[in-house]
BALOBA-1460 file (C-alpha; in Angstrom, 3 decimals):
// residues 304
<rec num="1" residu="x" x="6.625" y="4.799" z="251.701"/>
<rec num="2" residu="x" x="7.361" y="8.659" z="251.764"/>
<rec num="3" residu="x" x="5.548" y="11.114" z="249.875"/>
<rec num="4" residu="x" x="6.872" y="13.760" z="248.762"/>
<rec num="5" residu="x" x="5.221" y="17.066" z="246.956"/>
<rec num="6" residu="x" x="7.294" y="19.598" z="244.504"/>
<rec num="7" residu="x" x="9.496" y="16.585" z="244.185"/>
<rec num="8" residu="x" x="10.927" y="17.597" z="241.123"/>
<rec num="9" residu="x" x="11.559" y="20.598" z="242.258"/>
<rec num="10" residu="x" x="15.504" y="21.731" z="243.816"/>
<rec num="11" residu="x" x="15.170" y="20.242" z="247.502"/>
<rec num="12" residu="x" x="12.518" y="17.867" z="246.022"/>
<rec num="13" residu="x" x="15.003" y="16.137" z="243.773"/>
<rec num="14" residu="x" x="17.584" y="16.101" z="246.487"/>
<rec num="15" residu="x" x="15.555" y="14.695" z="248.739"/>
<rec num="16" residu="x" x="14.704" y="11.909" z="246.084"/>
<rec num="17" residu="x" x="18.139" y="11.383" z="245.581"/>
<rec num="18" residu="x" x="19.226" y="10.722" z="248.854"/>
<rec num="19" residu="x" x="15.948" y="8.417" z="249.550"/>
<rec num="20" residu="x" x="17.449" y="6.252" z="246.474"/>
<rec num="21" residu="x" x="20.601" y="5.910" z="247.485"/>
<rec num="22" residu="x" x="19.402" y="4.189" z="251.120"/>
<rec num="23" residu="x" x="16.832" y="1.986" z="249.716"/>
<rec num="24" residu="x" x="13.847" y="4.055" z="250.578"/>
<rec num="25" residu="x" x="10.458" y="3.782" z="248.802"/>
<rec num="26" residu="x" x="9.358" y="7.296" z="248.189"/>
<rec num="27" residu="x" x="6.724" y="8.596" z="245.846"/>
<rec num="28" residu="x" x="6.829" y="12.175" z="244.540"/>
<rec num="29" residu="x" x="4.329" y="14.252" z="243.228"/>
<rec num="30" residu="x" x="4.393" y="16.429" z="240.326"/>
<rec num="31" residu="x" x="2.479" y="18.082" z="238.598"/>
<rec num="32" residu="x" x="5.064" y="17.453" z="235.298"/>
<rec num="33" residu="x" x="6.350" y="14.441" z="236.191"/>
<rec num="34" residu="x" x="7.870" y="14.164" z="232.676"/>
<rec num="35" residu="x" x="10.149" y="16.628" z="233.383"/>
<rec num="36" residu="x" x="12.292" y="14.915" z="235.795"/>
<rec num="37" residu="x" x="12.201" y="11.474" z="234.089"/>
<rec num="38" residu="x" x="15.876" y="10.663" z="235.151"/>
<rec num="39" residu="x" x="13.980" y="10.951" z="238.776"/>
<rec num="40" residu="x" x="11.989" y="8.474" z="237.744"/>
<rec num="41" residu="x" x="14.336" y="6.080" z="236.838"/>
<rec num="42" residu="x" x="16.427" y="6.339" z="240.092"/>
<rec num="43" residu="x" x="15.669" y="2.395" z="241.791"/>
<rec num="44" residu="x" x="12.908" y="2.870" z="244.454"/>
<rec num="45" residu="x" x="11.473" y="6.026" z="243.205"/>
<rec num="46" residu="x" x="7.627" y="6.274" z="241.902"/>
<rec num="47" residu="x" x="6.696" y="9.458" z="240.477"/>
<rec num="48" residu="x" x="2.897" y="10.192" z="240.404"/>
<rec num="49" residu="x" x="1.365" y="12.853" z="238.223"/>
<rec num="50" residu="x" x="-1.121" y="14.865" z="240.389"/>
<rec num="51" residu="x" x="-1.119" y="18.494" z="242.239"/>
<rec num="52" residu="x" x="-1.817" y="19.038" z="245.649"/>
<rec num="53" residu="x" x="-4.799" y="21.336" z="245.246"/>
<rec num="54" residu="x" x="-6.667" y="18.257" z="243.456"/>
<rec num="55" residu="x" x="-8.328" y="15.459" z="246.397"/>
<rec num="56" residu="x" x="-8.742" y="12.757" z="244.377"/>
<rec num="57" residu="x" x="-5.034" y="12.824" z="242.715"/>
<rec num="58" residu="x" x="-4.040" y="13.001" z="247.035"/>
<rec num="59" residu="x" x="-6.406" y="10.705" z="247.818"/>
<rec num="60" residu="x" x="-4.622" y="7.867" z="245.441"/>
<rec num="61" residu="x" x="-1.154" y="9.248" z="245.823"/>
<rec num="62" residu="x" x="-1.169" y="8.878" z="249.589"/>
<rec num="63" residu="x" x="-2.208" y="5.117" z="249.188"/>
<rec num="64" residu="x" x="0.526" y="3.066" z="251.228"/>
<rec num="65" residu="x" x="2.302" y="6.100" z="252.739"/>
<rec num="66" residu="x" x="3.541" y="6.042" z="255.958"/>
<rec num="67" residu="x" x="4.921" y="10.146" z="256.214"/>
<rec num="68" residu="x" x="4.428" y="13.524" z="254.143"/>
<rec num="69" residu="x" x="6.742" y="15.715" z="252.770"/>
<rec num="70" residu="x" x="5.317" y="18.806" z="251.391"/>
<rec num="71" residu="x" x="7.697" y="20.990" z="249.498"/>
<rec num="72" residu="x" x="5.579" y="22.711" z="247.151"/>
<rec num="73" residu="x" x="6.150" y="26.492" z="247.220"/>
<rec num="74" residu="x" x="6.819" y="29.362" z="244.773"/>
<rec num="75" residu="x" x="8.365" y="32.498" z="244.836"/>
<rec num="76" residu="x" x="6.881" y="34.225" z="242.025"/>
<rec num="77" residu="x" x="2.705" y="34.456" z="241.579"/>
<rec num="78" residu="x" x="2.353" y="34.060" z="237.866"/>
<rec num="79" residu="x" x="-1.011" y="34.357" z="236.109"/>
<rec num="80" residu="x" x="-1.859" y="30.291" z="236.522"/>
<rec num="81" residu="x" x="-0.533" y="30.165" z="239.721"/>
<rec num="82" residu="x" x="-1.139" y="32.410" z="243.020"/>
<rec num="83" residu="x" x="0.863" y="32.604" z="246.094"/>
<rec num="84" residu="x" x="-2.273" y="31.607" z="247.812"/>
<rec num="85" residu="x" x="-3.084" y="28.837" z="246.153"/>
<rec num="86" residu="x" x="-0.114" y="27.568" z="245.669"/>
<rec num="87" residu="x" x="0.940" y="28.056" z="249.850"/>
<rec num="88" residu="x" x="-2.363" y="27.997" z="251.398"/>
<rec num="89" residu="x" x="-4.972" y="25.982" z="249.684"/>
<rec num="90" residu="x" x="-2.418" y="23.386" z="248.402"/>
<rec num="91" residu="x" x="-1.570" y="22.975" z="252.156"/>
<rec num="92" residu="x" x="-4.881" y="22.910" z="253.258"/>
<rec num="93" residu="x" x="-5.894" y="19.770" z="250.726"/>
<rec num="94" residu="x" x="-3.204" y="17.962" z="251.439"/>
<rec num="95" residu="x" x="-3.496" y="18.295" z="255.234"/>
<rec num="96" residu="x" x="-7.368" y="17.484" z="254.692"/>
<rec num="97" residu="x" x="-5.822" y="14.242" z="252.303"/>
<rec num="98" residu="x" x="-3.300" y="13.018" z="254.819"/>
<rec num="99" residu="x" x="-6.066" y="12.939" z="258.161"/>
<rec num="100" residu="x" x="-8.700" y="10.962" z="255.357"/>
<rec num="101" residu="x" x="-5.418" y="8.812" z="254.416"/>
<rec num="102" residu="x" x="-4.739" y="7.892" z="258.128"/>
<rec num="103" residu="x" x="-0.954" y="9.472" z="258.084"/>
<rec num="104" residu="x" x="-0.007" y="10.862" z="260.750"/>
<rec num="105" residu="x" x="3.410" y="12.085" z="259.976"/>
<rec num="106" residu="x" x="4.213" y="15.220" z="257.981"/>
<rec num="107" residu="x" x="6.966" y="17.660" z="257.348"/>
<rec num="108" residu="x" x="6.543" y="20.913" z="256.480"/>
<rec num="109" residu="x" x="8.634" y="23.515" z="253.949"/>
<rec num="110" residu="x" x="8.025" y="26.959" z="255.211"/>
<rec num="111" residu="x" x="10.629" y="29.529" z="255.256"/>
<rec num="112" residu="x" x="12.762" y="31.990" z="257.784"/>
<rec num="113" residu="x" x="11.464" y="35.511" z="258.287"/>
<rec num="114" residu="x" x="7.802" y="34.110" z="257.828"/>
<rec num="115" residu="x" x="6.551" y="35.085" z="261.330"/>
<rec num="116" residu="x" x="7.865" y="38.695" z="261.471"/>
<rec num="117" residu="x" x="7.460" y="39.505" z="257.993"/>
<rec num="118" residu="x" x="4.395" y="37.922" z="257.264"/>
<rec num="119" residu="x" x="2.763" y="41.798" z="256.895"/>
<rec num="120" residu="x" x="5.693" y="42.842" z="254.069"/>
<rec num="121" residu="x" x="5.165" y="40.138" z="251.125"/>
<rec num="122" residu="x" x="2.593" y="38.365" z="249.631"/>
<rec num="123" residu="x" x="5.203" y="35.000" z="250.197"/>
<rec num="124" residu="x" x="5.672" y="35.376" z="253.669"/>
<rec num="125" residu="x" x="1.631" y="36.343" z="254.598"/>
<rec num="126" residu="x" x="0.979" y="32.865" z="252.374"/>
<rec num="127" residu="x" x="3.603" y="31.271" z="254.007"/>
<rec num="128" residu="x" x="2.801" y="32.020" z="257.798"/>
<rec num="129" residu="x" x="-0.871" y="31.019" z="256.898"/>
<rec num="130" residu="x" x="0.527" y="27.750" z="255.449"/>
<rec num="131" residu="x" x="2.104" y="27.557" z="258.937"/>
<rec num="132" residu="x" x="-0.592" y="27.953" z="260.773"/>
<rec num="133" residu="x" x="-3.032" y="25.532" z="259.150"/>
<rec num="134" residu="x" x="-0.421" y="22.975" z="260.083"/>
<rec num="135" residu="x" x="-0.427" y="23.982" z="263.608"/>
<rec num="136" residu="x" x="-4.249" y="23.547" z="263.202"/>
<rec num="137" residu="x" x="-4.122" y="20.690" z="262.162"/>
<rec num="138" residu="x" x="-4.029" y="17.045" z="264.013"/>
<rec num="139" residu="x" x="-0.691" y="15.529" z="262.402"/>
<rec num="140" residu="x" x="2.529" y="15.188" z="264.097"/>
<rec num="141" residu="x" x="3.999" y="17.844" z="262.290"/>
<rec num="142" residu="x" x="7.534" y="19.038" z="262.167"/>
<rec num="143" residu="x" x="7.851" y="22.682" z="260.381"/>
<rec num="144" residu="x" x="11.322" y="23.380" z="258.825"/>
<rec num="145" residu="x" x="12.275" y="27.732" z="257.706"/>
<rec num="146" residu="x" x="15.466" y="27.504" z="256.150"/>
<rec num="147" residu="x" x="17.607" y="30.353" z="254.830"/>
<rec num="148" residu="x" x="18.305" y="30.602" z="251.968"/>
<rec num="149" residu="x" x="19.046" y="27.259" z="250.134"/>
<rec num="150" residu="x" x="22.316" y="26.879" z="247.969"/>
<rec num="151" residu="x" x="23.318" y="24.119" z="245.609"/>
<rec num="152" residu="x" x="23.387" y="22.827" z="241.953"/>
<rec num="153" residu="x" x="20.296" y="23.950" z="240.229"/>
<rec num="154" residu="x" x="19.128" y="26.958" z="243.290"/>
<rec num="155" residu="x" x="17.346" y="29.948" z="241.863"/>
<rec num="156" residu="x" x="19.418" y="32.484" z="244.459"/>
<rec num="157" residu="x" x="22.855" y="31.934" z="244.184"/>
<rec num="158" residu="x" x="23.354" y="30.698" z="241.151"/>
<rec num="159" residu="x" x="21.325" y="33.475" z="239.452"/>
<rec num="160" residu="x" x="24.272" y="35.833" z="241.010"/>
<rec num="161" residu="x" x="26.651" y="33.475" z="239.402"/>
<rec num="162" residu="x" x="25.001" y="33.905" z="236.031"/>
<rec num="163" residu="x" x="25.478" y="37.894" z="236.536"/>
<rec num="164" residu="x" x="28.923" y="37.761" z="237.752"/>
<rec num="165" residu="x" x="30.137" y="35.086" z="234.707"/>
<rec num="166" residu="x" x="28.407" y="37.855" z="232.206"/>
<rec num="167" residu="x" x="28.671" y="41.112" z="233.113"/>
<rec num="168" residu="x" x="31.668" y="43.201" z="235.080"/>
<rec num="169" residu="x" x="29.517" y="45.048" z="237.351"/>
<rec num="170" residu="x" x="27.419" y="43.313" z="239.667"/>
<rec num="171" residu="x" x="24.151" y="45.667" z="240.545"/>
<rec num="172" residu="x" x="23.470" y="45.488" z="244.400"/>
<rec num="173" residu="x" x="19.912" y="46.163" z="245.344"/>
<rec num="174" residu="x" x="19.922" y="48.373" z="248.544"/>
<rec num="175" residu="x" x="23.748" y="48.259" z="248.623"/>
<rec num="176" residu="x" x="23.944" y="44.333" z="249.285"/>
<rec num="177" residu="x" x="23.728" y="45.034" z="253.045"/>
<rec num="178" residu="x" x="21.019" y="42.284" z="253.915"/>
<rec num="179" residu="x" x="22.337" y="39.538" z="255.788"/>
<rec num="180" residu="x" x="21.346" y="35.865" z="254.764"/>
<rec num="181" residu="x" x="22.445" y="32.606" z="256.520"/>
<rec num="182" residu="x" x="22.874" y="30.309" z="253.153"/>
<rec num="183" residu="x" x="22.331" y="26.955" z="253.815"/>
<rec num="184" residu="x" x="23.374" y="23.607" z="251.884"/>
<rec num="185" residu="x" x="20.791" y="21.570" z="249.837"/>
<rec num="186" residu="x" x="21.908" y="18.673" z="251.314"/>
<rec num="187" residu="x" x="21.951" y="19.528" z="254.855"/>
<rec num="188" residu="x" x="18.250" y="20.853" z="253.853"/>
<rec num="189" residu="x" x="17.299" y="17.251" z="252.511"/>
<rec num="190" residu="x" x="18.871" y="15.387" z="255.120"/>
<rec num="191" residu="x" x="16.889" y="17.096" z="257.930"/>
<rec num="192" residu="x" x="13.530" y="16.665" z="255.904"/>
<rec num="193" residu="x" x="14.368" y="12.773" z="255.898"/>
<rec num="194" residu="x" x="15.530" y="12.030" z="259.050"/>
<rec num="195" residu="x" x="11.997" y="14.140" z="259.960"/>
<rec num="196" residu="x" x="9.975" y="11.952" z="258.392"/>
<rec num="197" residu="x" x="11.206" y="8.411" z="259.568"/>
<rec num="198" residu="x" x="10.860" y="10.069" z="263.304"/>
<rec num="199" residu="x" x="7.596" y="9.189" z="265.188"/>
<rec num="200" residu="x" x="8.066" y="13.235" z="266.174"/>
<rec num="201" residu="x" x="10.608" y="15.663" z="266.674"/>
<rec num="202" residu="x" x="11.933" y="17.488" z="269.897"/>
<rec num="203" residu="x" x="10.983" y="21.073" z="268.494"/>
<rec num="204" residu="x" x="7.982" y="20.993" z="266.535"/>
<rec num="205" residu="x" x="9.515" y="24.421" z="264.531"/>
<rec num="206" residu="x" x="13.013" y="24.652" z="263.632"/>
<rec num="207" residu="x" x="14.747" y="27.348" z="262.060"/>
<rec num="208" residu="x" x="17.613" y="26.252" z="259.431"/>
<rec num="209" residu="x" x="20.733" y="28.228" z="258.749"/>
<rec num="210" residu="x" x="23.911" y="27.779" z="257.435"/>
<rec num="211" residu="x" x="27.297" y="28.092" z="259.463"/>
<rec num="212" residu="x" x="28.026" y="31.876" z="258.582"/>
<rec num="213" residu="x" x="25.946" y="34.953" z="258.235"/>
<rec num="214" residu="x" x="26.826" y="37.036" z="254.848"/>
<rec num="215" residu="x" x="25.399" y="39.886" z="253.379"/>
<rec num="216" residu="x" x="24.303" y="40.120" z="249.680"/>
<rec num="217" residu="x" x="27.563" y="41.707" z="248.583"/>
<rec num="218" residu="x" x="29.389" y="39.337" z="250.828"/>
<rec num="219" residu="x" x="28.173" y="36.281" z="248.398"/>
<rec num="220" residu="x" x="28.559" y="38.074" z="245.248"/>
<rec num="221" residu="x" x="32.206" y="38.956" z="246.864"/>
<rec num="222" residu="x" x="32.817" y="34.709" z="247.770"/>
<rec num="223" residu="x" x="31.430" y="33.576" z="244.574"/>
<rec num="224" residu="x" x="33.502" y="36.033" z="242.383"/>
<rec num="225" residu="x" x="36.659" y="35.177" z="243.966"/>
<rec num="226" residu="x" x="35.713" y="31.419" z="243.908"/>
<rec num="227" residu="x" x="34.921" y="31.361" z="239.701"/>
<rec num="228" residu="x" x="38.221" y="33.439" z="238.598"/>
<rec num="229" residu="x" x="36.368" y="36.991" z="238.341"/>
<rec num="230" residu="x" x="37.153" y="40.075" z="239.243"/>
<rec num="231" residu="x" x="34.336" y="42.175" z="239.691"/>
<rec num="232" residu="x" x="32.814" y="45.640" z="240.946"/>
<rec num="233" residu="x" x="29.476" y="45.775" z="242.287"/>
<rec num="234" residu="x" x="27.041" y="49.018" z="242.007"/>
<rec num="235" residu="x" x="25.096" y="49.957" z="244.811"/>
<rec num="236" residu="x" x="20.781" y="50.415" z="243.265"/>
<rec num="237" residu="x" x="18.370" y="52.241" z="245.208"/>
<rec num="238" residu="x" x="15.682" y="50.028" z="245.993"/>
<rec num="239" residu="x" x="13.081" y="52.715" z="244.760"/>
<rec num="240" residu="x" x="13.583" y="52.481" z="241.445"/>
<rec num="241" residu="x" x="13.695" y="49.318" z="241.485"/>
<rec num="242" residu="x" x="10.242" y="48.705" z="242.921"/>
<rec num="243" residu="x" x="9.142" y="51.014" z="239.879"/>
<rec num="244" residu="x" x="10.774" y="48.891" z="237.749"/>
<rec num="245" residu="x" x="9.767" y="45.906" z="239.113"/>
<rec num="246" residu="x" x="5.874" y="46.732" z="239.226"/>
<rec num="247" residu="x" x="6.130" y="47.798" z="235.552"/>
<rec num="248" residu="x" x="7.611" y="44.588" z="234.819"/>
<rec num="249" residu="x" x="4.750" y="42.228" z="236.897"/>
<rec num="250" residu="x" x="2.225" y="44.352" z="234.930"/>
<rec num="251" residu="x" x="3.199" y="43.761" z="231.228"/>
<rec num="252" residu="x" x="5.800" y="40.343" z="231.670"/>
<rec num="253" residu="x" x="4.103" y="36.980" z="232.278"/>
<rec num="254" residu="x" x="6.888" y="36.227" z="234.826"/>
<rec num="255" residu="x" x="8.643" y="39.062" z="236.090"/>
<rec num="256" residu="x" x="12.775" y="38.622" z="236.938"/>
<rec num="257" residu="x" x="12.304" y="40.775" z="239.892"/>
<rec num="258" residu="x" x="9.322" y="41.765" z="241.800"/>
<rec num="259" residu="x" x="7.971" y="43.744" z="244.542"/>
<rec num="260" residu="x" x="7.516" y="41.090" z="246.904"/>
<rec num="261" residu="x" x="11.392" y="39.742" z="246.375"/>
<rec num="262" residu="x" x="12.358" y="43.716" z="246.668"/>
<rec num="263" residu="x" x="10.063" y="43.684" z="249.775"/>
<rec num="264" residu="x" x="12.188" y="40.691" z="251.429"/>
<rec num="265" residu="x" x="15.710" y="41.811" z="250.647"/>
<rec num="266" residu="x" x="15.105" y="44.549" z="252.273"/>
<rec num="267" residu="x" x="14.848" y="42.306" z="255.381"/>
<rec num="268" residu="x" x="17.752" y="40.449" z="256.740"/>
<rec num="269" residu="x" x="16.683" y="36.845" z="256.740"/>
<rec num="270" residu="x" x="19.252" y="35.068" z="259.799"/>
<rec num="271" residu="x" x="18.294" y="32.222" z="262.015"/>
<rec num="272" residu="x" x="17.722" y="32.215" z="265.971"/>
<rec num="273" residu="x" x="21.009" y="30.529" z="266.762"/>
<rec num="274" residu="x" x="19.705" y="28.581" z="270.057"/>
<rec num="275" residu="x" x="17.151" y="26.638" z="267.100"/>
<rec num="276" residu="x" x="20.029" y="25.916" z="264.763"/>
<rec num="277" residu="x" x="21.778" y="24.630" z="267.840"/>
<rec num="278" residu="x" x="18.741" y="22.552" z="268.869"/>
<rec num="279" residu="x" x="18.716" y="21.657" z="264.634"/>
<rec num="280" residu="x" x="21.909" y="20.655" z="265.042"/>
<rec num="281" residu="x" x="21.612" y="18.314" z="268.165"/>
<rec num="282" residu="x" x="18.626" y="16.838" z="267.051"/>
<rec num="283" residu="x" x="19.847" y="16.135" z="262.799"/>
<rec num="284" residu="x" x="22.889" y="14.552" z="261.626"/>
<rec num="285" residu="x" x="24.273" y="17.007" z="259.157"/>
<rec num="286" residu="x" x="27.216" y="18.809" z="257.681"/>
<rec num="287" residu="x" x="25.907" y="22.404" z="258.421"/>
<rec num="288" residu="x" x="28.157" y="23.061" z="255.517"/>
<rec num="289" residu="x" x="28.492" y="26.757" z="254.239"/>
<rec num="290" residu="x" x="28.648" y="28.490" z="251.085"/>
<rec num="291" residu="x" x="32.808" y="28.269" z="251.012"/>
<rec num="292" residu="x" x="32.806" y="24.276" z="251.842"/>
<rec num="293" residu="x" x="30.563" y="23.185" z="248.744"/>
<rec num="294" residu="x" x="31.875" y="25.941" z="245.925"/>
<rec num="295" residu="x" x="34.834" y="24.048" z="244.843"/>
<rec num="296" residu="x" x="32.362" y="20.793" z="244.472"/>
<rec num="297" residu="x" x="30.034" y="22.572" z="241.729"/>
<rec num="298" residu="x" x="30.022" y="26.094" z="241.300"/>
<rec num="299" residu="x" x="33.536" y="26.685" z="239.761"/>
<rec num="300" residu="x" x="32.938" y="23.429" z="237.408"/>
<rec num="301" residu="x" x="29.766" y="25.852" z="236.352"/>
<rec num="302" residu="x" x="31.345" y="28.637" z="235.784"/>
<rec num="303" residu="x" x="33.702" y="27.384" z="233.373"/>
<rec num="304" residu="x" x="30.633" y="26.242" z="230.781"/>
């Protein structure tokens, strides 16, 4: 039995998936459970209400698990929920859960760019901190950063796809110069998986990145082309943005841009290629890119 956390979540659900299809038992955790009911229903899948900054609801979801997956992660603080509790002290219970439980395997969801820009956002400083309570800790951890993470349902790239199916002008913060390293969903949920039926892992950190390295208005550019559209993008200071953005956390309960996002696309967020090569020996996966998986879902979406 695998546990998983945020398993209704994008990679969570993915990760469910998958587990299905081979006949694994996996339980995921959520704190809305009802929301994903169709998760629920997939043949070897338990979901159990609970949240990971609660003991007791870890205590009795770990029952009968052999690894951990532990997704859970935000990238927005809203009032009920903090990037530090959400990151840090959720981590920390759950790590204190799994040693009472007697598991001793567990795979982590952290993200590239925490280490060196741990002192820019509030996401990254959580993140690294996550990080390091794991390292802390006395599981047989394996710690996963990916890029970012593209596929049917991702809050990244198909938010640009919403902005270039509505409007003709695409805005650009910065000029669209920062450099990502997109990565596919499934590729993400395959290396969790294979993780967690391994007694350890070579590299007890790996960095995850797709096959190509685009900038911002390289994506908008590839996703444009592949839904039909013709469109011009605007280049938008990140200054007033910022002000925008800090006006917006202040008086929205969930802001649709805010510092801490301006804060980290400011910062190009590309993988060390010698750990995607060890990634890449070590997991069987496509490594597919952004132009490989497009034709599967996102031109089917933009047609709705």
């Amino acid at each position: 039995m695998i546990l998983v956390t945020g398993a209704t979540g994008f990679v969570g659900a993915e990760i469910l998936r998958r587990a299905s299809a081979r006949g694994w038992r996996v339980r995921g955790l959520s704190r809305r459970p009802e929301r994903a009911e169709e998760l629920g229903r997939l043949p070897h899948v338990e979901l159990f209400r609970g949240d990971v900054g609660d003991p007791d609801d870890l205590d009795e979801a770990l029952e009968g698990v052999k690894a951990v997956i532990h997704l859970v992660g935000i990238i927005v603080a809203t009032r009920d929920q903090s990037f530090e509790r959400a990151h840090v002290v959720g981590t920390k219970t759950l790590l204190e859960a799994t040693a009472r439980s007697g598991v001793r395997r567990y795979v982590h969801m952290s993200a590239l760019g925490v280490e060196g820009g741990r002192g820019l956002s509030e996401y990254y400083r959580t993140k690294w901190a996550a990080e390091e309570a794991v390292r802390a800790s006395d599981v047989e951890a394996t710690v996963f950063r990916p890029s970012i993470i593209f596929g049917p349902g991702d809050d990244f790239v198909n938010q640009l796809a919403r902005v270039i199916r509505l409007s003709p002008v695409v805005p650009l913060p910065g000029g669209g110069i920062t450099r990502f390293q997109p990565i596919w969903v499934g590729d993400v949920a395959e290396c969790f998986l294979q993780a967690a039926c391994m007694g350890s892992t070579p590299e007890r950190i790996y960095e995850v990145g797709g096959p190509q390295i685009v900038s911002l208005r390289e994506i908008v550019i590839q996703l444009a082309d592949a839904m039909g559209r013709r469109r011009k993008t605007v280049a938008v200071p990140i200054g007033p943005l910022r002000v925008g953005a800090a006006i917006a956390e202040r008086v929205l309960p969930r802001s649709p841009l805010t510092r801490d996002q301006l804060a980290m696309l400011a910062r190009d967020n590309t993988a060390d290629p010698e750990s995607v090569a060890r990634l890449l020996h070590d997991f069987e996966i496509e490594h597919a890119g952004l132009r490989d998986k497009m034709p599967g879902w996102l031109i089917a979406r933009s047609a709705r």
